[in-house]
C-alpha positions as CSV (number, residue, x, y, z in Angstrom):
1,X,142.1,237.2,207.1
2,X,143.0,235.0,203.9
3,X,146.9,234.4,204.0
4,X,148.6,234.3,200.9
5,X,153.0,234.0,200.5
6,X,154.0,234.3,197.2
7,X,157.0,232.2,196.9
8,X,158.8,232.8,193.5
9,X,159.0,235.9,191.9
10,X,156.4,237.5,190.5
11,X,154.5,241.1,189.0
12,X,152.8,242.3,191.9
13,X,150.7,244.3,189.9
14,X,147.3,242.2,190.6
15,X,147.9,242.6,194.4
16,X,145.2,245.6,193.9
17,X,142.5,243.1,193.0
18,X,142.5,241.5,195.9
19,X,139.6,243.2,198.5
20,X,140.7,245.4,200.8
21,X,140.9,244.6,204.5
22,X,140.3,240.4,203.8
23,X,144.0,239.4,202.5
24,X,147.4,239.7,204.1
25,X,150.3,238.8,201.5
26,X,153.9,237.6,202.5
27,X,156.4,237.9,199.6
28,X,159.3,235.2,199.9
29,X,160.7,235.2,196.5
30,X,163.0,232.0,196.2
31,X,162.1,230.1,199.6
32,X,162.8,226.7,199.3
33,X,159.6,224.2,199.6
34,X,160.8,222.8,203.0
35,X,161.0,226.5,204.5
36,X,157.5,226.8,203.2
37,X,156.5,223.2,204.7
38,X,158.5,224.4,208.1
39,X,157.4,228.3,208.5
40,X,154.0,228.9,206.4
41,X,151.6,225.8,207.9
42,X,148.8,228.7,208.5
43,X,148.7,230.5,205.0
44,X,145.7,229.8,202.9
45,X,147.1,230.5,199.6
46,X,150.7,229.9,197.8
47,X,151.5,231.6,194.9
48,X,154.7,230.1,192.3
49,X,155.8,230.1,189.1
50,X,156.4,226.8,186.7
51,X,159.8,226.7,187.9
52,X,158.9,225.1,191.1
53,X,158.5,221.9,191.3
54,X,155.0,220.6,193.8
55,X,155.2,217.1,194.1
56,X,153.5,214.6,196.2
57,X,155.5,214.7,199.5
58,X,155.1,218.0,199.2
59,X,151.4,218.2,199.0
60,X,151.0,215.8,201.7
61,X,153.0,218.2,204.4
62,X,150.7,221.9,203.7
63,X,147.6,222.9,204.4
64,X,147.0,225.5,201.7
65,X,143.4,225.6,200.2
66,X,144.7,226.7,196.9
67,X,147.8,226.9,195.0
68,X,148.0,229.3,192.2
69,X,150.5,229.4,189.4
70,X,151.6,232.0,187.2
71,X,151.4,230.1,184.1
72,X,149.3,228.2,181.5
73,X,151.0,224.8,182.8
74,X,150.6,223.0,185.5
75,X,152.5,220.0,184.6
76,X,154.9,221.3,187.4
77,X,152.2,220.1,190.2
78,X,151.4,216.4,191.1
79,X,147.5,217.6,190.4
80,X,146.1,213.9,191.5
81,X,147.9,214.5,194.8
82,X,146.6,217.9,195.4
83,X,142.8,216.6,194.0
84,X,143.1,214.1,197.1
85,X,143.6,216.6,199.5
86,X,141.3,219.0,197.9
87,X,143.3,221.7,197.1
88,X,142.4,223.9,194.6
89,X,144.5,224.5,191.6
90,X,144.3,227.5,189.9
91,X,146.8,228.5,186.8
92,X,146.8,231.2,184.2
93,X,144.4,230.6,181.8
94,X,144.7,234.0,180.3
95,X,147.3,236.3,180.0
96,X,150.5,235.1,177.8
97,X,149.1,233.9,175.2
98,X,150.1,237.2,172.6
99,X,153.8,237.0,174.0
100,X,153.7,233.2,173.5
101,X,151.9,233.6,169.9
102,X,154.0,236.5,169.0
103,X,157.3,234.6,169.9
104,X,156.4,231.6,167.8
105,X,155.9,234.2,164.7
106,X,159.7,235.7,165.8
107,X,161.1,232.0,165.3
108,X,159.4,231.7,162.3
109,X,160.8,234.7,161.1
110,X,163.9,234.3,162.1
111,X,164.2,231.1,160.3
112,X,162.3,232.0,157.2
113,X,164.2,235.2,156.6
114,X,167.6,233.8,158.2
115,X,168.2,236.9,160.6
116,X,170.5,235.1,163.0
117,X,172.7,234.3,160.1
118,X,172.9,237.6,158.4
119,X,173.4,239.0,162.0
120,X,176.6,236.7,162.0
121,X,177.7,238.1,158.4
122,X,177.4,241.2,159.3
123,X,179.5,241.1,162.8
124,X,181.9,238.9,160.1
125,X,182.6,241.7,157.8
126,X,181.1,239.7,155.3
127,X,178.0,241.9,154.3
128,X,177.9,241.3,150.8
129,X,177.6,237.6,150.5
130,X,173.9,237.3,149.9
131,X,174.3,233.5,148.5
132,X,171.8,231.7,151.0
133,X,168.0,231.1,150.9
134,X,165.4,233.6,152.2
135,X,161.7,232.8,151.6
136,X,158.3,234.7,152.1
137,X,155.7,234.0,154.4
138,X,152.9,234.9,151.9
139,X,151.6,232.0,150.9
140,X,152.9,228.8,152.7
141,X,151.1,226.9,154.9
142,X,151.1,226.5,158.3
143,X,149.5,223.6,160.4
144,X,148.7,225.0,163.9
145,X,148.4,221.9,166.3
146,X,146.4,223.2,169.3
147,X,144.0,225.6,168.9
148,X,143.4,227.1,172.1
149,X,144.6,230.5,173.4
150,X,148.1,230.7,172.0
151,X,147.2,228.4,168.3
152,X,144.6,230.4,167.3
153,X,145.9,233.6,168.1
154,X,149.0,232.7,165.7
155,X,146.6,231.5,163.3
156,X,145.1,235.2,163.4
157,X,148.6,236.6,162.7
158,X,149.7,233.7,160.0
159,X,146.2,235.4,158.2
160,X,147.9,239.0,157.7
161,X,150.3,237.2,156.7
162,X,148.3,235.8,153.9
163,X,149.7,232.1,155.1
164,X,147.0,229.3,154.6
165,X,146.5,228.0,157.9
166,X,145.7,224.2,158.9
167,X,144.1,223.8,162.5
168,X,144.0,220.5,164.1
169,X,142.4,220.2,167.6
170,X,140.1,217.7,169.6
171,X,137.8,220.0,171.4
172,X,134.5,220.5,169.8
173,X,134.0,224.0,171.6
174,X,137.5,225.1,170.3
175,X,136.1,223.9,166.8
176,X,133.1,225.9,167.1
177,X,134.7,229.1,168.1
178,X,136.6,229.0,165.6
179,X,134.6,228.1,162.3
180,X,136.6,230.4,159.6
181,X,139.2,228.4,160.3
182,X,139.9,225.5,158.1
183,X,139.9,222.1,160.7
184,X,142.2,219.1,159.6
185,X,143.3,215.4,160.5
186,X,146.2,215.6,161.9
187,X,147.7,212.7,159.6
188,X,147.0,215.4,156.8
189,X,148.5,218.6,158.6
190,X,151.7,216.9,159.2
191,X,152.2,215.5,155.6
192,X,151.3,218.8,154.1
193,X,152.3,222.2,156.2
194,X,155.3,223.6,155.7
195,X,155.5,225.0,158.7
196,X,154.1,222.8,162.1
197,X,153.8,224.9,165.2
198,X,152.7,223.4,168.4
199,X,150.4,224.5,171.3
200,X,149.1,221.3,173.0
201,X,149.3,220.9,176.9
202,X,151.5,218.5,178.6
203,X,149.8,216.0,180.4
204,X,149.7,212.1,180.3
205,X,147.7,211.9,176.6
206,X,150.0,214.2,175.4
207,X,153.3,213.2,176.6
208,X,155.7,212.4,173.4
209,X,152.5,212.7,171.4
210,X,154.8,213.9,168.6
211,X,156.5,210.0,168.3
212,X,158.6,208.9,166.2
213,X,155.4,208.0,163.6
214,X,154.1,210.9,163.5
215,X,157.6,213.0,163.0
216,X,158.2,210.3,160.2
217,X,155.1,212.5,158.5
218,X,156.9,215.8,158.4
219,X,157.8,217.1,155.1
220,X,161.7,217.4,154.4
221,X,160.9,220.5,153.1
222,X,159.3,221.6,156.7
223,X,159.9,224.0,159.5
224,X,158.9,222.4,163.1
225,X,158.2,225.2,166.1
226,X,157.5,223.9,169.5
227,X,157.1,226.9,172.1
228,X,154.4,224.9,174.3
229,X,156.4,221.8,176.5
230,X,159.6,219.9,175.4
231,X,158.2,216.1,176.6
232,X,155.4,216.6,173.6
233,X,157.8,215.5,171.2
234,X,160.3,212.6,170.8
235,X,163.1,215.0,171.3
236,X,166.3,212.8,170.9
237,X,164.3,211.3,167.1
238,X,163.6,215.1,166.2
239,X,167.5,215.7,167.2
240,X,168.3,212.4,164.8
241,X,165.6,214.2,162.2
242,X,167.1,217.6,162.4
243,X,170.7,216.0,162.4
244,X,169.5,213.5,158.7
245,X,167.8,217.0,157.1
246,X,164.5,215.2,156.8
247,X,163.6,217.7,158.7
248,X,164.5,221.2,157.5
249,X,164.6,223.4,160.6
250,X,163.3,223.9,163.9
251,X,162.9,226.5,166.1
252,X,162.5,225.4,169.8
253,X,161.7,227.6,173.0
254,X,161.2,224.2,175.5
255,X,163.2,221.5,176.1
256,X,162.8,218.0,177.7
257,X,164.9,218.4,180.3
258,X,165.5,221.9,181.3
259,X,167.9,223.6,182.3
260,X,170.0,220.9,180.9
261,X,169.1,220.8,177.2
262,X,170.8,217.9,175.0
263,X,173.7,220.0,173.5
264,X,173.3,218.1,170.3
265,X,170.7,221.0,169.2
266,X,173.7,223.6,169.7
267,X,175.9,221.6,167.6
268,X,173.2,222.2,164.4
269,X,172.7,224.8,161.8
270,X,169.1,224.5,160.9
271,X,167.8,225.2,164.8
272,X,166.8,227.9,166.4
273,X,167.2,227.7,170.3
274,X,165.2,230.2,172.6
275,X,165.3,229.7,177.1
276,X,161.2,228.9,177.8
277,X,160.6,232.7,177.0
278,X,157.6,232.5,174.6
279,X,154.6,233.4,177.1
280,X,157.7,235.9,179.2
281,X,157.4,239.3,178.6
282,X,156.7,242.5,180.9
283,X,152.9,242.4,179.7
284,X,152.4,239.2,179.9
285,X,153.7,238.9,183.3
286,X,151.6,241.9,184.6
287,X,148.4,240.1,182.7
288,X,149.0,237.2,184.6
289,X,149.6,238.3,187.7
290,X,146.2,240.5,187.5
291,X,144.3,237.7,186.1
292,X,145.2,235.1,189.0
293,X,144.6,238.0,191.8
294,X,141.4,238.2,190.6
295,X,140.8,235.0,190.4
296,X,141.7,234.3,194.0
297,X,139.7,237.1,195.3
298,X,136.5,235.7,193.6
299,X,137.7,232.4,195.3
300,X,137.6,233.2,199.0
301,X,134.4,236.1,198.3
């Protein structure tokens, strides 16, 4: 019998993929990871979220042959650590990547047709001051760094949108599956997009990849989205960016150091701010949970 606790809380739905008879699951939704070192030394499996942290000493005290997280990340999990001691990582390759896409359309909406503000004129009693800027999406351009799942999916929507759309990604197989799209340097995508949305992984190439060179590239005129991981970018130079206007506006779902994010952001009119919710949503969570069930049970067949 494979053992598996699920430790955070999760959509059971996928717990019907598993095979009948050859897995016993154990829900403890918030156990802390030395109650899991202390009372789970025999389970096979552990199921989390990105919100737990699985670091070294951690690794070093279990014996589970996989851990499995509910998400696209996996910067959350010292992965040398586990590679040593041959545990098998598995994360959620598929399954968020509309609700992530679709959010990082709602922020540009949001900040292209100023809904947030006309919200707050309305609630105001001032609903006939109509003296601030609203633009359309038809026809901008929007440079899409990342390609993968989540980029080109918003590159499909920024199409019936009739937006241009710049891609910019390092994989040759993304390139190739992709080939209607219209591949760019990155040097050019940053000088030219008027909007910059980003869906590149954190790990150790691509920590504070967006430095302070490469924000120095960005249009005054420019929109910056980043619903993928807050340590991609230079945060406290975007803040000094944001705060200068040589960056127009930003709309941010992820933040360096969450929970705690630097409460310069709240104190600025040209940001939106969003809780790590992009890739959240009912159906993405019941995706997930399905797609890393079913994964596990073609694991242990």
């Amino acid at each position: 019998m494979i053992k598996i606790l699920i430790a955070d809380e999760i959509d059971l739905a996928g717990l019907k993929k598993l095979s009948a008879n050859k897995f016993s699951v154990k829900c403890e939704f918030g156990i802390t990871n030395s109650d899991i070192i202390k009372l789970f030394k025999d389970y096979n499996v552990l199921v989390i979220r990105s919100i737990r942290k699985i670091d070294k000493e951690f690794i070093k005290n279990t014996n589970f042959q996989m851990i499995a997280t509910c998400s696209k990340g996996t910067d959350h999990i010292d992965l040398i650590s586990a590679k040593i001691k041959n545990i098998k990582i598995l994360n959620a390759n598929e399954g968020n990547h509309i609700s992530a896409a679709e959010h990082t359309l709602g922020l540009i909406l949001s900040i292209y047709k100023k809904i947030n503000f006309s919200d707050k004129l309305v609630r105001e009693n001032k609903f006939k001051f109509y003296n601030y800027e609203r633009n359309e999406l038809y026809g901008k351009s929007i440079g899409i760094v990342g390609f993968g799942k989540v980029g080109s999916y918003v590159g499909k929507l920024c199409k019936a949108f009739g937006m241009n759309v710049y891609a910019n990604d390092t994989n040759t197989k993304v390139k190739n599956q992709n080939k209607k799209y219209n591949f760019i340097s990155l040097n050019f995508l940053l000088k030219n997009a008027d909007i910059i949305t980003i869906h590149i992984p954190l790990n150790k190439n691509n920590y504070k990849f967006f430095s302070e060179d490469k924000l120095d590239l960005v249009k005054s005129s420019s929109v910056l989205i980043n619903t993928s991981r807050g340590d991609v970018i230079e945060e406290k130079y975007l803040l000094k960016k944001l705060k200068e206007k040589k960056i127009k506006y930003a709309g941010l779902d992820v933040f360096s150091s969450e929970p705690n994010v630097n409460r310069g952001f709240s104190t600025l009119s040209n940001v939106i701010l969003t809780n790590h919710i992009a890739g959240k949503t009912i159906e993405s969570k019941e995706r997930i949970s399905e797609s890393i069930f079913a994964d596990i049970n073609i694991f242990f067949l």
